[in-house]
C-alpha positions as CSV (number, residue, x, y, z in Angstrom):
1,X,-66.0,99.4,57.8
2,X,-65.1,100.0,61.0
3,X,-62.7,98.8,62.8
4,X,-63.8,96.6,66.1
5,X,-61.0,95.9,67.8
6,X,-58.3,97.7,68.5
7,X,-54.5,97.1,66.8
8,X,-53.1,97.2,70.1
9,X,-55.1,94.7,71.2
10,X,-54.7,92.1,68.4
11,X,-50.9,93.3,68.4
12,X,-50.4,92.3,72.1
13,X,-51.7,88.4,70.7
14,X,-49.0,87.9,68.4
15,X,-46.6,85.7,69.7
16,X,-42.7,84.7,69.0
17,X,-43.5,80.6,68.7
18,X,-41.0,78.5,67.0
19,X,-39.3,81.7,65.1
20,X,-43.0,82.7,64.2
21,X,-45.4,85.0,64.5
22,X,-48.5,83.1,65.6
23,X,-52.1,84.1,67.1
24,X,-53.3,81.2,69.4
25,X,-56.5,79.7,68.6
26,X,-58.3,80.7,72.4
27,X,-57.2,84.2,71.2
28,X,-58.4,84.0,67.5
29,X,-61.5,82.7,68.9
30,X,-61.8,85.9,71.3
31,X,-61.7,88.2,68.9
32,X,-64.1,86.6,66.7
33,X,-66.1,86.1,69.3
34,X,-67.1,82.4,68.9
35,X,-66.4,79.4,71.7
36,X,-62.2,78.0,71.3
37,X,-64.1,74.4,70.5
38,X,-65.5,76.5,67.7
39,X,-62.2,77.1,65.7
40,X,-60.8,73.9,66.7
41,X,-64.1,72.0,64.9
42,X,-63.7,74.1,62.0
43,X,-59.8,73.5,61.6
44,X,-59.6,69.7,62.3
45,X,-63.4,69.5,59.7
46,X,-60.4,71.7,56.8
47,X,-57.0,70.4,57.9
48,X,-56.4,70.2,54.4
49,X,-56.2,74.3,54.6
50,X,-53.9,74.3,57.1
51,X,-50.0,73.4,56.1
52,X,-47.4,73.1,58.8
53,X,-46.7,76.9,57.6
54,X,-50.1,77.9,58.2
55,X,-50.9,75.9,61.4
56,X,-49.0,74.3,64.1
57,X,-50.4,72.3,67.4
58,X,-47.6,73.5,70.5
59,X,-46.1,70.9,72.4
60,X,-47.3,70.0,76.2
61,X,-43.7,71.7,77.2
62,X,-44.6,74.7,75.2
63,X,-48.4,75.0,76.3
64,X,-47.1,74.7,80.0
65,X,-44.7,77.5,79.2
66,X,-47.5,79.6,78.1
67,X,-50.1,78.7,81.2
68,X,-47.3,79.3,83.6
69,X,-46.6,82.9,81.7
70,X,-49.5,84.2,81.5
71,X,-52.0,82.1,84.0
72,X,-54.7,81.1,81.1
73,X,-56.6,78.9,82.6
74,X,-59.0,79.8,84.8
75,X,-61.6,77.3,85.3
76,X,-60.2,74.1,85.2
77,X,-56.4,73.3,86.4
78,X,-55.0,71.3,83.7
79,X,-55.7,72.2,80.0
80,X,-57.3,69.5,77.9
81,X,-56.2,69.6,74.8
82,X,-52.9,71.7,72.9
83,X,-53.4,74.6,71.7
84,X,-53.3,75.4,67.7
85,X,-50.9,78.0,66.8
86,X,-52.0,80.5,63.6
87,X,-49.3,82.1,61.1
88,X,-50.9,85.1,59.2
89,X,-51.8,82.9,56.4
90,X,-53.2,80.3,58.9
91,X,-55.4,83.6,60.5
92,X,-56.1,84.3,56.8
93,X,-57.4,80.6,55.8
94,X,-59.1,80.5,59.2
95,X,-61.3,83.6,58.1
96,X,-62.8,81.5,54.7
97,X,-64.1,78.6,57.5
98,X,-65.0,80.6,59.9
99,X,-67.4,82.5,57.8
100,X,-69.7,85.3,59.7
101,X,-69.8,89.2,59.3
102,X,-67.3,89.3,62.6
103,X,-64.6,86.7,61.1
104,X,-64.2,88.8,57.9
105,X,-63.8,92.0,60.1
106,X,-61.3,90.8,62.5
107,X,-59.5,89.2,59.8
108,X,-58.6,92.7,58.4
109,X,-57.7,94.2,61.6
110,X,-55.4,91.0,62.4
111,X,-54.3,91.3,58.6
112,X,-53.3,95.1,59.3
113,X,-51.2,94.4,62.4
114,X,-49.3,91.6,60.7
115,X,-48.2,94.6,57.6
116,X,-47.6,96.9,60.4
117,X,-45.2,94.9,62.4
118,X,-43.9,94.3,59.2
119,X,-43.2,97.7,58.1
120,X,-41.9,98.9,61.7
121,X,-39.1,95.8,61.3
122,X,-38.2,97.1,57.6
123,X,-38.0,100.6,58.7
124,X,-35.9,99.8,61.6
125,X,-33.3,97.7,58.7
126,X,-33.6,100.7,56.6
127,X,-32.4,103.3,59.6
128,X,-29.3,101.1,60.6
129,X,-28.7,101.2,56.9
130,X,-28.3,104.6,57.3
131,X,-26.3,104.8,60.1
132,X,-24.1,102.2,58.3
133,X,-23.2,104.9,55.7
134,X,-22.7,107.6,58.3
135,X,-20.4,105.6,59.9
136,X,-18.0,105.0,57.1
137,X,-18.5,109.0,55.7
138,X,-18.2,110.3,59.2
139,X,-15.5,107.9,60.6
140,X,-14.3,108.0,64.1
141,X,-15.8,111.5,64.8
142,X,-19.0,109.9,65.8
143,X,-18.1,106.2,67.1
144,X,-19.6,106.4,70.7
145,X,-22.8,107.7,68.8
146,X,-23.0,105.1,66.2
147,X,-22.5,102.3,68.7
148,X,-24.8,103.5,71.4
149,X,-27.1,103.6,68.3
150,X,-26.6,100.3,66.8
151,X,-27.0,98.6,70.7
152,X,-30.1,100.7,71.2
153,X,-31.6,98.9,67.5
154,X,-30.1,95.6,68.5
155,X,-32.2,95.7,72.1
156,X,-35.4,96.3,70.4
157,X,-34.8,93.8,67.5
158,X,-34.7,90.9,70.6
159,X,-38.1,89.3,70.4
160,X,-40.1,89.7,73.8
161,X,-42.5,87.0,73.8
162,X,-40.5,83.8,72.5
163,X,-41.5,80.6,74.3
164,X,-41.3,76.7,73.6
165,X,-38.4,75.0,72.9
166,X,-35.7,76.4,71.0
167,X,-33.1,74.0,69.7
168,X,-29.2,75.1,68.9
């Protein structure tokens, strides 16, 4: 099967949202190439589907946030109603109501970007790991290197993309 959009493209939809990684419903409905009303029927005709874990609506502070980041809107000025915000299992459960050819497609791809951010973040644990048991084997030989190291990880570990409200 192959694959119709690219993984930097659905990567670059993931958001930071409330300590989650969340695809927004106008973007879900992009790539599946259906209307945004489309996925908002669907989910609010199968809320039973979609847990707090699965699903969450942002907040008007948190959609403002957004529309002032990334200038969403385009027709209309103010936004109508809040935007729904999709875990992977949400994207997952969205695929099964959404059910067309496309949906099942894009589901994979979006499936496959979740694993890979996945696996990047557990290979990154794994190499300071390493450079833990360096450290203590090679001592104070290699300091300066171990702690430009460990600040280099700890820079790219800080999520880009986090909005809303963050309490405490």
């Amino acid at each position: 099967m192959p694959n119709m959009v690219p993984q930097e493209v659905i990567e670059q939809k993931i958001f930071l949202i409330r300590g989650k990684k969340v695809i927004l419903d106008k973007d879900l409905a992009e790539l599946y190439g259906v209307p945004t009303k489309r996925v908002k029927e669907q989910v609010n005709r199968n809320m039973k589907r979609f847990p707090d874990d699965f699903m969450f609506q942002l907040t008007w502070g948190e959609a403002k946030s957004l529309r002032s980041q990334f200038a969403t809107l385009k027709r209309g000025e103010h936004i109508k109603f809040l935007p729904y915000a999709f875990t992977e299992q949400g994207v997952a459960m969205l695929s099964s109501v959404l059910n067309s050819e496309r949906a099942i497609e894009v589901n994979i791809a979006i499936m496959r970007a979740f694993v890979k951010m996945r696996q990047l973040l557990g290979a990154q644990k794994g190499l300071l790991r390493k450079i833990e048991e360096m450290e203590k084997k090679y001592d104070n030989q290699f300091r300066i290197v171990f702690e430009a190291i460990r600040s280099l990880i700890k820079e790219e570990e800080k999520p880009k993309r986090r909005i809303g409200f963050q309490a405490g």
